[in-house]
VMD Tcl script that builds the backbone (N, CA, C; Angstrom):
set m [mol new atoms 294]
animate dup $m
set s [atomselect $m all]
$s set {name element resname resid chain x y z} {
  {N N UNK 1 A 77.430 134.507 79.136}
  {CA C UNK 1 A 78.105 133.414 78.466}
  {C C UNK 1 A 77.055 132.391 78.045}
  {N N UNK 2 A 77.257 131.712 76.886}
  {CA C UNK 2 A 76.191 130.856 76.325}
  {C C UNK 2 A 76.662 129.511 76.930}
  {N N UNK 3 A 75.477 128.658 76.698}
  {CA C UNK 3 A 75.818 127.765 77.302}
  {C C UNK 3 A 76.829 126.756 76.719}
  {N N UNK 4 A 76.534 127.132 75.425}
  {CA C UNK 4 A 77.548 126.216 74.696}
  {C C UNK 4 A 79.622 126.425 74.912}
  {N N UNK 5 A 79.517 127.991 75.599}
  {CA C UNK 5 A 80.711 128.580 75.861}
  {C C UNK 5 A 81.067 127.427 77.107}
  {N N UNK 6 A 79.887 127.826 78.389}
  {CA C UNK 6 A 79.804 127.062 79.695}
  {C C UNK 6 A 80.365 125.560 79.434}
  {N N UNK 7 A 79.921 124.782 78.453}
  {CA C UNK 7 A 80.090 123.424 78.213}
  {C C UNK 7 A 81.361 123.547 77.465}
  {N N UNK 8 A 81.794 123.946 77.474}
  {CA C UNK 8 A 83.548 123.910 76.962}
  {C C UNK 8 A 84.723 124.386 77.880}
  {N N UNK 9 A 83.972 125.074 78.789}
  {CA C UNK 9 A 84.814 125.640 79.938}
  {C C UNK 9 A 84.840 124.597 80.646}
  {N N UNK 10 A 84.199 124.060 81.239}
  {CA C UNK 10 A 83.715 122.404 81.911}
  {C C UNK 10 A 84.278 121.532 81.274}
  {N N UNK 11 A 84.267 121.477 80.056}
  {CA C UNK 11 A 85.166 120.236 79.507}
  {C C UNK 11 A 86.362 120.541 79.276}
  {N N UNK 12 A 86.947 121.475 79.356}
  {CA C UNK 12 A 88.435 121.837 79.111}
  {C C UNK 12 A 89.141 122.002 80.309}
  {N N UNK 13 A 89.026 122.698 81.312}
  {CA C UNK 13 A 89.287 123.077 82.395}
  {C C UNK 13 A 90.233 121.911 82.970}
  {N N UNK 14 A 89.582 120.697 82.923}
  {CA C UNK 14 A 90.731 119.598 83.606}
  {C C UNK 14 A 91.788 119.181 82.638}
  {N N UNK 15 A 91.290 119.568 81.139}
  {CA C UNK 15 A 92.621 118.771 80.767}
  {C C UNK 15 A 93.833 119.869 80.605}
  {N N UNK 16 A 93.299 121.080 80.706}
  {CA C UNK 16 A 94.740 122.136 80.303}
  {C C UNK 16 A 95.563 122.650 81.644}
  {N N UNK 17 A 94.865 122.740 82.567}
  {CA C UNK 17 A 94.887 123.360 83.758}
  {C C UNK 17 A 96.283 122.658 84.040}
  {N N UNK 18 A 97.293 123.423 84.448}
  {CA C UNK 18 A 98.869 122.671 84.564}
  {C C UNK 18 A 99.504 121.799 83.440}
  {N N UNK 19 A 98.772 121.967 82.463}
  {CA C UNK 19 A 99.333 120.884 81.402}
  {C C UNK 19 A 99.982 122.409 80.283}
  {N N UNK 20 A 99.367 122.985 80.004}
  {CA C UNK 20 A 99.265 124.439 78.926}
  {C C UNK 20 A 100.338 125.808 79.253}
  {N N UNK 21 A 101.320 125.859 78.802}
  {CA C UNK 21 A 102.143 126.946 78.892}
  {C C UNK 21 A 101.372 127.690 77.744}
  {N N UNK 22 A 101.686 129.586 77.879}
  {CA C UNK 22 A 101.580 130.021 77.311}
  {C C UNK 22 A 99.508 130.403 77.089}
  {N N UNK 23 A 98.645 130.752 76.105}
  {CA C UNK 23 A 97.734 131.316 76.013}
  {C C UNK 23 A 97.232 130.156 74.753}
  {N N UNK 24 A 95.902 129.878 74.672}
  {CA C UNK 24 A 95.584 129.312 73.443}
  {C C UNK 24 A 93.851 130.000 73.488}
  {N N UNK 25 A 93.829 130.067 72.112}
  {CA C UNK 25 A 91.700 130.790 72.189}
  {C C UNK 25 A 91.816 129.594 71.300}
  {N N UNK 26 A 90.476 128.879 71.670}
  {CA C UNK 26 A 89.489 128.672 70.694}
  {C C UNK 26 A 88.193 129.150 70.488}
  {N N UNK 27 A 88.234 129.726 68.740}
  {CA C UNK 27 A 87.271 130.063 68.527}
  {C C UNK 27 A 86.276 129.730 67.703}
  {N N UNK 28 A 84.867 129.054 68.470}
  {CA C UNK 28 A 83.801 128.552 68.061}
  {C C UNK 28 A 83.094 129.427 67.192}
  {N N UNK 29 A 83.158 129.043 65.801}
  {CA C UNK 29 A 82.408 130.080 65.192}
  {C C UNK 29 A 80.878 130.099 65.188}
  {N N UNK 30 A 80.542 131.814 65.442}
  {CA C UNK 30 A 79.439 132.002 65.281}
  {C C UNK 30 A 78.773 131.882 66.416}
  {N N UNK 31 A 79.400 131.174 67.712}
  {CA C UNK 31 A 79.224 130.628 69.103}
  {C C UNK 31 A 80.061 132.042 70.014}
  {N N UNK 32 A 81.363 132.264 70.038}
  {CA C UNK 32 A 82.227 132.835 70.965}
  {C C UNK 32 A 83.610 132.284 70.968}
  {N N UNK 33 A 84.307 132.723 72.179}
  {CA C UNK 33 A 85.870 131.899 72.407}
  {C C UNK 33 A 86.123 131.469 73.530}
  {N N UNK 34 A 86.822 130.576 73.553}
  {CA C UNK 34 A 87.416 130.144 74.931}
  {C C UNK 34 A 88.856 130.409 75.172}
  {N N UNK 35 A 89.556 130.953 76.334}
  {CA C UNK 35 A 90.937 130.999 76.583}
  {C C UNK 35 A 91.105 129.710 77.842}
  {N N UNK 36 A 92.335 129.096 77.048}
  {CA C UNK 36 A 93.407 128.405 77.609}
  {C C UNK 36 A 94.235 128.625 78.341}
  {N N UNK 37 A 95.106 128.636 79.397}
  {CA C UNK 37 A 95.375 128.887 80.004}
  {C C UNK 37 A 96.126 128.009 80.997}
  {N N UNK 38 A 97.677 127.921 81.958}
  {CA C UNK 38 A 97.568 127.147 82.928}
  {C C UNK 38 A 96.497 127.362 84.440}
  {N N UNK 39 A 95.895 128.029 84.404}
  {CA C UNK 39 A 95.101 128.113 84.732}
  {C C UNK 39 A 93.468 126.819 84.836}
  {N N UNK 40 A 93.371 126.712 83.278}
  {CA C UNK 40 A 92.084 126.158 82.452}
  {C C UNK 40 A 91.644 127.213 81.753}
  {N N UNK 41 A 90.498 126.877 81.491}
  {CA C UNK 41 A 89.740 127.406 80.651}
  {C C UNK 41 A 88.582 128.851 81.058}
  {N N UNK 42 A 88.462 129.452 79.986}
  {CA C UNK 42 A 87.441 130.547 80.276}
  {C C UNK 42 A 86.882 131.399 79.671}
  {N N UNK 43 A 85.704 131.612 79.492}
  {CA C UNK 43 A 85.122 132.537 78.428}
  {C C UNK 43 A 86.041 133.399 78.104}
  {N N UNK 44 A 86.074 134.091 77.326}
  {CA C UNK 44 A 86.377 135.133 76.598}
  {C C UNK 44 A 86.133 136.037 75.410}
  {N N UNK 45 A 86.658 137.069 74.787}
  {CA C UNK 45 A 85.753 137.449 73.816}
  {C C UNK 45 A 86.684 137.399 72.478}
  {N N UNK 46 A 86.132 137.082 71.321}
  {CA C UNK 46 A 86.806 136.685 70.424}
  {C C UNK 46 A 88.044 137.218 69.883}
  {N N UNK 47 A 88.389 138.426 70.169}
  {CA C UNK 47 A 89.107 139.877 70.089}
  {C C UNK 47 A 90.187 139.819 71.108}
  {N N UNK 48 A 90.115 138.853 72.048}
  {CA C UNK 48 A 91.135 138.632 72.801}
  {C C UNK 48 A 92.473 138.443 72.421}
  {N N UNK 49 A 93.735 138.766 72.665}
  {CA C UNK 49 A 95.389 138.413 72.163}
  {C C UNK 49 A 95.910 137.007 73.228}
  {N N UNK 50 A 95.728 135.660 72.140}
  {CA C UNK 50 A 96.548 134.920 72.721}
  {C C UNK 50 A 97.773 134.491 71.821}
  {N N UNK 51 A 98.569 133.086 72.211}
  {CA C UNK 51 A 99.733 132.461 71.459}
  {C C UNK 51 A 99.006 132.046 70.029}
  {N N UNK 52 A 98.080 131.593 70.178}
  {CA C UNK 52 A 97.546 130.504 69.041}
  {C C UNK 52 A 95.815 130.540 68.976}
  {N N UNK 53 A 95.688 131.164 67.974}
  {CA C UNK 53 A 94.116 130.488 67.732}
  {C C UNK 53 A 93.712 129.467 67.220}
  {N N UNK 54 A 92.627 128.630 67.551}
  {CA C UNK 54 A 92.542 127.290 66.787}
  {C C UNK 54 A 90.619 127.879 66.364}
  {N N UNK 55 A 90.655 127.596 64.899}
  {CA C UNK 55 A 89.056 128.281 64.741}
  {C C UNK 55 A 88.640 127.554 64.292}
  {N N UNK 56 A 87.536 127.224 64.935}
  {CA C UNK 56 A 86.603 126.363 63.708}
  {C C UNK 56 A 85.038 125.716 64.541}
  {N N UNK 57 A 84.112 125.783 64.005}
  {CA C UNK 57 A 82.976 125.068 64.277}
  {C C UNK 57 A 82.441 124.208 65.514}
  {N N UNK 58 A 81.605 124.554 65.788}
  {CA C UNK 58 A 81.542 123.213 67.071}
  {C C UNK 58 A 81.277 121.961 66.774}
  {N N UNK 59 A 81.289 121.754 65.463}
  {CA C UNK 59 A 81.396 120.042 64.892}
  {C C UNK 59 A 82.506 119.701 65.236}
  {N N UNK 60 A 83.354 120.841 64.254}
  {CA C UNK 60 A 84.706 120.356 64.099}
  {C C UNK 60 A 85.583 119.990 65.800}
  {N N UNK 61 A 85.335 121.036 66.275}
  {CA C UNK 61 A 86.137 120.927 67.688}
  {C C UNK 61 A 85.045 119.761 68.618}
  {N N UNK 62 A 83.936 119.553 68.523}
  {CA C UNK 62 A 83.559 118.547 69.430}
  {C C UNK 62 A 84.041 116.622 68.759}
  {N N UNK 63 A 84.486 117.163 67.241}
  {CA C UNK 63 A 84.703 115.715 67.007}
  {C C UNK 63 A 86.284 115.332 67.167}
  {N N UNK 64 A 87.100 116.989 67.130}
  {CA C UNK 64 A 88.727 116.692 67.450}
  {C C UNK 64 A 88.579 116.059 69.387}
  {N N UNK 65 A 87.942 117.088 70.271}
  {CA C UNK 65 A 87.712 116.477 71.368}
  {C C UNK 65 A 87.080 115.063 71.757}
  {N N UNK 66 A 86.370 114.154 70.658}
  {CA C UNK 66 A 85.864 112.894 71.217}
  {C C UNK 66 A 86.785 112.365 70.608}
  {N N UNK 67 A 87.788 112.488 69.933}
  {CA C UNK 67 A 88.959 111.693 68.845}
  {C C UNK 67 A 88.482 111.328 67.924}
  {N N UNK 68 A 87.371 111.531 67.486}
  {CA C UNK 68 A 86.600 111.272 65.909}
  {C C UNK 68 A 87.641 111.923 64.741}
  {N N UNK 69 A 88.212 113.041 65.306}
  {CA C UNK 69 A 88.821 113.927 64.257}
  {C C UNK 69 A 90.505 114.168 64.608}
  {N N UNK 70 A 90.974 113.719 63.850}
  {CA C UNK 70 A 92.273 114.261 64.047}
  {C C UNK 70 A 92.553 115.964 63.616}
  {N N UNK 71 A 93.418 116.696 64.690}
  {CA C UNK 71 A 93.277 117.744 64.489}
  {C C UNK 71 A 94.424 118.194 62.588}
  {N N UNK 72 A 95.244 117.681 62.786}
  {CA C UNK 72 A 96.303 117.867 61.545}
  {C C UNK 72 A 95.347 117.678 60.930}
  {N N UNK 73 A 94.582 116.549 60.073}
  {CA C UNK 73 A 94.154 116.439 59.307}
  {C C UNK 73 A 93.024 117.536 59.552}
  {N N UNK 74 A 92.385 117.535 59.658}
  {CA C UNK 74 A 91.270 119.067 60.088}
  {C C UNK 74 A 91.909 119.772 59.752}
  {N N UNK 75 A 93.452 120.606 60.114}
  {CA C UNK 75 A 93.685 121.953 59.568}
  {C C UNK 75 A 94.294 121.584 57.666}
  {N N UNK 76 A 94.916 120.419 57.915}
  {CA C UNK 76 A 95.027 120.407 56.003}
  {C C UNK 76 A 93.980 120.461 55.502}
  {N N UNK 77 A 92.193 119.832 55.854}
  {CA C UNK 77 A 90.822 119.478 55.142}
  {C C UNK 77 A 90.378 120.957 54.844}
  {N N UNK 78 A 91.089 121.998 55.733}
  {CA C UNK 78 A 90.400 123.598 55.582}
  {C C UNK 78 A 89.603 123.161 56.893}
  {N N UNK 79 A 89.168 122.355 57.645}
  {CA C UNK 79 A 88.156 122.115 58.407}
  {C C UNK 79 A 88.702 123.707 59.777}
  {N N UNK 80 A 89.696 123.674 60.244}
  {CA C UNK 80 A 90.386 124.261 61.582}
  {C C UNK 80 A 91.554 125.178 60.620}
  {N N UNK 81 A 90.737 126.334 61.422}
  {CA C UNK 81 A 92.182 127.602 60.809}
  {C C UNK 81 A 92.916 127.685 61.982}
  {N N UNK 82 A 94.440 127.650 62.038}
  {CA C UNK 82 A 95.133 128.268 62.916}
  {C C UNK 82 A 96.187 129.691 62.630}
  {N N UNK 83 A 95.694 130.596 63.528}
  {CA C UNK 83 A 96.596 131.618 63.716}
  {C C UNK 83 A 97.444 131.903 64.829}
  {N N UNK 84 A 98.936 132.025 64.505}
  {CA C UNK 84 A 99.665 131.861 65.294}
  {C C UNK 84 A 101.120 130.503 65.073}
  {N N UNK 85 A 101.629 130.609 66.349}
  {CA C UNK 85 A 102.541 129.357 66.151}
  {C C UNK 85 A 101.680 128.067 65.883}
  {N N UNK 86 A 102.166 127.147 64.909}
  {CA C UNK 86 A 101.762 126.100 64.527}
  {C C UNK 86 A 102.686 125.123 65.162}
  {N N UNK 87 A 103.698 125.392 66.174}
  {CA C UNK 87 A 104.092 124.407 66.947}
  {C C UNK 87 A 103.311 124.079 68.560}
  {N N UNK 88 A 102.963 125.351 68.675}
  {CA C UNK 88 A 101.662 125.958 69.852}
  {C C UNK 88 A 100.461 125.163 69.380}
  {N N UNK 89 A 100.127 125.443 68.478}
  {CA C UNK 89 A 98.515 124.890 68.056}
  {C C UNK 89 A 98.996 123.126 68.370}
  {N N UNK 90 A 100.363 122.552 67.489}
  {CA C UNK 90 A 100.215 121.052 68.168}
  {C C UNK 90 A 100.147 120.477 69.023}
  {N N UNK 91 A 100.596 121.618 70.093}
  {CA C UNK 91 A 101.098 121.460 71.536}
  {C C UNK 91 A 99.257 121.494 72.260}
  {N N UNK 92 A 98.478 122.387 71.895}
  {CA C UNK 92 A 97.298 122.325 72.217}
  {C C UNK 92 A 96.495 121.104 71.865}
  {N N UNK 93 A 96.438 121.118 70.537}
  {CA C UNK 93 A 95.709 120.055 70.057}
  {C C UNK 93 A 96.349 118.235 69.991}
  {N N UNK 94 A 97.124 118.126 70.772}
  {CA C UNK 94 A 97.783 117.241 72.031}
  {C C UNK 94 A 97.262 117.078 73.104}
  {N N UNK 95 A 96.548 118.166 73.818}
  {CA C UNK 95 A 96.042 118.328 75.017}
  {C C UNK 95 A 94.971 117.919 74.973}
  {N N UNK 96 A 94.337 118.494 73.912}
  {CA C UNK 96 A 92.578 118.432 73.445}
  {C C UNK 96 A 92.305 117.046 73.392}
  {N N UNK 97 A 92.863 116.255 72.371}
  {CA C UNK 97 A 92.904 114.962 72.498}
  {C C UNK 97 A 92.971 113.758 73.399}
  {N N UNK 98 A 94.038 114.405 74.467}
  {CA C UNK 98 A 94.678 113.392 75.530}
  {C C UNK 98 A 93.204 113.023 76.565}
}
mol reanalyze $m
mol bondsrecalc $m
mol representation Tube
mol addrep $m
């Protein structure tokens, strides 16, 4: 696992862990993925089957995580692709934020 995977597992881990029904990947492009989970967070490989993918860059996702970026606006800019439920992805990117 890269480290950049490691540093997202660490930063995610407390905010999803009991907060997250259901499965969410994010996938860092060009980096790897992370699965969501009530659990938290955890490497994974991009090829994985969850509820919702949220894709996009580690700009993009480190500036939705400091609140620099709103995630809606990111997926209208083209910035964040989501595949999957788009009521799931809000429900995540709720979490991400909080």
């Amino acid at each position: 696992m890269s480290a950049l995977i490691q540093n997202y597992v660490e930063a995610l881990t407390p905010k999803v862990a009991g907060t997250l029904r259901g499965t969410a990947k994010l996938v860092i492009s060009g980096e790897g993925a992370v699965m969501l989970d009530e659990t938290g967070a955890r490497a994974c490989d991009v090829a994985d089957e969850a509820d919702v993918a949220l894709i996009a860059s580690d700009a993009v996702f480190r500036a939705i995580l400091s609140g620099d970026q709103n995630p809606v606006m990111a997926v209208m800019g083209g910035k964040l692709k989501v595949e999957g439920s788009a009521q799931r992805a809000l429900k995540v990117s709720g979490i991400l934020v909080g």
